[in-house]
C-alpha positions in Angstrom: 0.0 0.0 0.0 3.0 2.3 0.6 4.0 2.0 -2.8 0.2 3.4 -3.8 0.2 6.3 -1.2 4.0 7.4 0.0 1.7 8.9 3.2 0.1 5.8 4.1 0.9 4.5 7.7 0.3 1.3 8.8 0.8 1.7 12.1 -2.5 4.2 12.1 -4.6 2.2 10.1 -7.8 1.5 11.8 -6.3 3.2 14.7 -8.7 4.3 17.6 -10.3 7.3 17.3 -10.7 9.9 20.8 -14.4 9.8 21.9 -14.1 13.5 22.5 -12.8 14.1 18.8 -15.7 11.8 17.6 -18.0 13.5 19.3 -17.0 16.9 18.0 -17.6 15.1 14.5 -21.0 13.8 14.8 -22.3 17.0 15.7 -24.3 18.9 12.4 -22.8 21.7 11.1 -24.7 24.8 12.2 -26.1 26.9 9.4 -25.7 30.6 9.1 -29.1 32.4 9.2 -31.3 32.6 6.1 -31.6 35.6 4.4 -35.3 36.3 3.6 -35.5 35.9 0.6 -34.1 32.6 0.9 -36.4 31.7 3.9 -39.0 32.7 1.5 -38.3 29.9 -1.0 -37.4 27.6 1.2 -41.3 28.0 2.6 -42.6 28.3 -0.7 -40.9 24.9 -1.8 -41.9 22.5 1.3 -45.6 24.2 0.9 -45.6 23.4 -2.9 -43.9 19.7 -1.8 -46.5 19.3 0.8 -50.0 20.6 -1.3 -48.8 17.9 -3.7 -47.9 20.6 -6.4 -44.0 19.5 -6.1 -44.4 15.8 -7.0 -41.1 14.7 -5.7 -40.7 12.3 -8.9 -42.2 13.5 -11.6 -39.7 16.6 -13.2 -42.4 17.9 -15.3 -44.6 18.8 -11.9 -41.8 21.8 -11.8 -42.6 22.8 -15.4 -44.6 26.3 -15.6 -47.0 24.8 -18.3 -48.3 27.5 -20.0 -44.7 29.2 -20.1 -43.2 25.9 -21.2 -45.7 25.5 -23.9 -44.3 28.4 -25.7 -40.6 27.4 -26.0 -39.5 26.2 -29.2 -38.7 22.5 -28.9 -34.8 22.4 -28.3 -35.5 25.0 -25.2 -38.3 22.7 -24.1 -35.7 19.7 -24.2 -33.4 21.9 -21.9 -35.5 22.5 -19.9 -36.7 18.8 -19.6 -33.1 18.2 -18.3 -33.2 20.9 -16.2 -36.4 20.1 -14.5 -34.6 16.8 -13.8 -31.9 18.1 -12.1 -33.7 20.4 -9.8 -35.7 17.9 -8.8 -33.2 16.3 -8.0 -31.8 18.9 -5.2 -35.8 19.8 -4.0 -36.1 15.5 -3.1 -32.7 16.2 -1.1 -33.9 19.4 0.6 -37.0 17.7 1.6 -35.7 14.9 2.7 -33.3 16.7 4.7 -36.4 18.7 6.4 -37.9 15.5 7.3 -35.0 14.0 9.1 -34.6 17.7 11.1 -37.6 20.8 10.5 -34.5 22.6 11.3 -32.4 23.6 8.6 -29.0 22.7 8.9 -26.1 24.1 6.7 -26.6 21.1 4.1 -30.0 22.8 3.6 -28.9 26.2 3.4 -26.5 25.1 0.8 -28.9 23.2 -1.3 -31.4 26.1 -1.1 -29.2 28.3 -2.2 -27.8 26.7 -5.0 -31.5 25.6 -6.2 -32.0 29.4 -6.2 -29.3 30.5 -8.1 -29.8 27.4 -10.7 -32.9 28.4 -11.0 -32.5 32.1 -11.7 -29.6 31.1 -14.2 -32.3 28.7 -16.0 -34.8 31.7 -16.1 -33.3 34.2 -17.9 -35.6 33.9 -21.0 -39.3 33.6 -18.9 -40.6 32.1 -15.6 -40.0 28.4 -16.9 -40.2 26.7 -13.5 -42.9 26.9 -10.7 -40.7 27.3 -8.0 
């Protein structure tokens, strides 16, 4: 293994970790405070999620149909994708709101990068519902 990783010791391999520096591990990151617009759409998500708006596998339930149906077809594929991926990060958000109603710094990051995807996305009209 030495040969693989000239760091690798042996002699600390599966060593023992302190209870004190595994305890300072376990503990969740704390998350800075929302701003308000981001507390905003992180409400506005887990009420869309929980009136059965967001459906949490279906991409096209984030599609803002009457705006979609206007795009030509190759921005209506990209946006297909798109839809896919952001689902993608609302499931995790939600899920992460389930284990905790507090949100951690996971959270905070996931809602923020949703929100800047999805401004990025929107440049040409309010594609998404969100």
């Amino acid at each position: 293994m030495a040969d693989l990783n000239p760091l690798y010791d042996p002699a600390t391999d599966n060593a023992a970790i302190d209870p004190a520096t595994q305890q300072m591990l376990n503990q969740p990151m704390k998350a800075q405070a929302f701003s308000a617009e981001e507390e905003a759409f992180l409400n506005l998500l887990m009420a869309k999620i929980e009136d059965k708006t967001i459906n949490l596998y279906s991409p096209s339930s984030l599609l803002n149909t009457p705006v979609y149906d206007a795009l030509p077809t190759e921005a209506k594929g990209l946006a297909d994708q798109n839809a896919f991926l952001l689902l993608t990060k609302v499931r995790e958000i939600y899920n992460l709101m389930q284990i905790s109603r507090e949100a951690t710094y996971q959270v905070k990051n996931l809602v923020d990068s949703l929100f800047q995807t999805k401004q990025r996305l929107e440049e040409h009209g309010d594609i998404f519902i969100i």
